[in-house]
N, C-alpha and C positions, 0 to 999 in steps of 0.2 A: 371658260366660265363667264358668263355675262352679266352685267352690273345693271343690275335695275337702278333706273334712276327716281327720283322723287318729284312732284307735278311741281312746277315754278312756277313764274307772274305770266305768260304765255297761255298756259289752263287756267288760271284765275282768270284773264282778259274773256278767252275763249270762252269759259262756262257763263261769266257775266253776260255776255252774248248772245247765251241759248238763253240764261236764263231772259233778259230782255223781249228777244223775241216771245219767247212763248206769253209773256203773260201781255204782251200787244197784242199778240190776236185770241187771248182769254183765254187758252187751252192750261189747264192742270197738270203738275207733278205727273199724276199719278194715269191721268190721259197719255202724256208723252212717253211713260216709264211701261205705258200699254203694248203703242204703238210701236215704239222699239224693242221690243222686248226682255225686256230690264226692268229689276225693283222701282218702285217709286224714290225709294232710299238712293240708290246708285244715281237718279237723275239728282238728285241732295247734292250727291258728293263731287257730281261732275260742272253743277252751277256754278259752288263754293269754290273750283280747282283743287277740292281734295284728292281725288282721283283721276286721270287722264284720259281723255277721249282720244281711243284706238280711230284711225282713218275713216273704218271702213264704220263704224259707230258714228262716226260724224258726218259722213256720207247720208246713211238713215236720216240722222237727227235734221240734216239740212234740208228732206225731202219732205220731212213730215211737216216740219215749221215752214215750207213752201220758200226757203232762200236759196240759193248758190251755196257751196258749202265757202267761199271766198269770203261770204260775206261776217264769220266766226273771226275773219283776222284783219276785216277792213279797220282802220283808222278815223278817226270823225276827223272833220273838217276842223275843226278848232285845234286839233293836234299839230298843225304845220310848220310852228314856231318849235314843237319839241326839240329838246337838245337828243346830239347824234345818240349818245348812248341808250337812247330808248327808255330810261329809267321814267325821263319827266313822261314821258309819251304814255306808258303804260299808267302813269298815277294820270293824267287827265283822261285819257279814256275811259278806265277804270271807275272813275268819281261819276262820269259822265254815265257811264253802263248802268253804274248802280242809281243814280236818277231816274233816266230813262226807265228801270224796272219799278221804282216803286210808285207807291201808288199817287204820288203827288204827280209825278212825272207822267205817268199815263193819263191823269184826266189831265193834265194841261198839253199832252199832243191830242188827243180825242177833243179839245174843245176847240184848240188850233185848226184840226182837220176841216171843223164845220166851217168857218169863216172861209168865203167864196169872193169877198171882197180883197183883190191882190193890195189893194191901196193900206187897205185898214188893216191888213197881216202885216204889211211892213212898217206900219205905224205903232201898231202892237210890240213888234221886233224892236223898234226903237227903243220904247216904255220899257221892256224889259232890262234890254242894254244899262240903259240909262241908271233903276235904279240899282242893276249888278256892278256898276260902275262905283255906285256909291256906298259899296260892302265888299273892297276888293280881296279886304281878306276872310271874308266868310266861305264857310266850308257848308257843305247840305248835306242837312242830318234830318232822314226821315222825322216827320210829324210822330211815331210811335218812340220811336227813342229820346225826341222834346218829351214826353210824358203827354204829348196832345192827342187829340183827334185829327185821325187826319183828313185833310181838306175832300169835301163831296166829291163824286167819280162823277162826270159826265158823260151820258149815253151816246 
């Protein structure tokens, strides 16, 4: 008899991931849940880590979204200081995933992209640093859940 097991921080990370990706290169739900052939609902439940992406379903999903499928379980560079057990690793990544997908985080890499000047990207990079430096314990909470608007998307 086999023991199904329930999706852990691994499919949370991982669906954070797809979901990320997809909404970088602007594809929908319901386009991805097309093209793999799967509910729109099931891509829902596979973003959240409610349900687990089978191999060969993430194999698709890596094709469709144009990554490596490696790139579901890469690490960000800020993670390197995580402690061994992986807990902290997964909660900065995680935090990190879920920036990256929303929508504050997509127009600030789409605006970043345009900047061709390497001088003034790293001076940028500093400014940011600097006043992350000075909120070190603040957490990011999408603009819709401050009760805001949130900040304009850059083309």
């Amino acid at each position: 008899m086999s023991v199904k097991r329930s999706p852990g921080t691994v499919d949370q990370y991982v669906g954070a991931r797809v979901k990320m990706r997809r909404r970088l290169i602007g594809m929908s739900q319901e386009k991805l849940a097309e093209q793999i052939g799967v509910a729109f609902q099931q891509v829902q439940k596979y973003e959240k880590g409610t349900n687990r992406i089978g191999a060969s379903r993430l194999m698709k999903i890596a094709e469709v979204l144009g990554v490596p499928p490696a790139f579901f379980f890469q690490q960000d560079a800020g993670d390197a200081s995580a402690s061994l057990d992986g807990v902290e690793t997964y909660t900065n990544s995680k935090a990190l995933s879920e920036f990256m997908a929303s929508k504050e985080g997509l127009a600030l890499n789409r605006a970043f992209a345009k900047i061709t000047d390497m001088d003034m990207r790293q001076k940028f990079v500093a400014l940011v640093k600097s006043i992350a430096d000075g909120q070190s314990n603040a957490q990011f909470t999408p603009a819709a859940e401050r009760g805001e608007e949130p900040a304009a998307t850059v083309n």
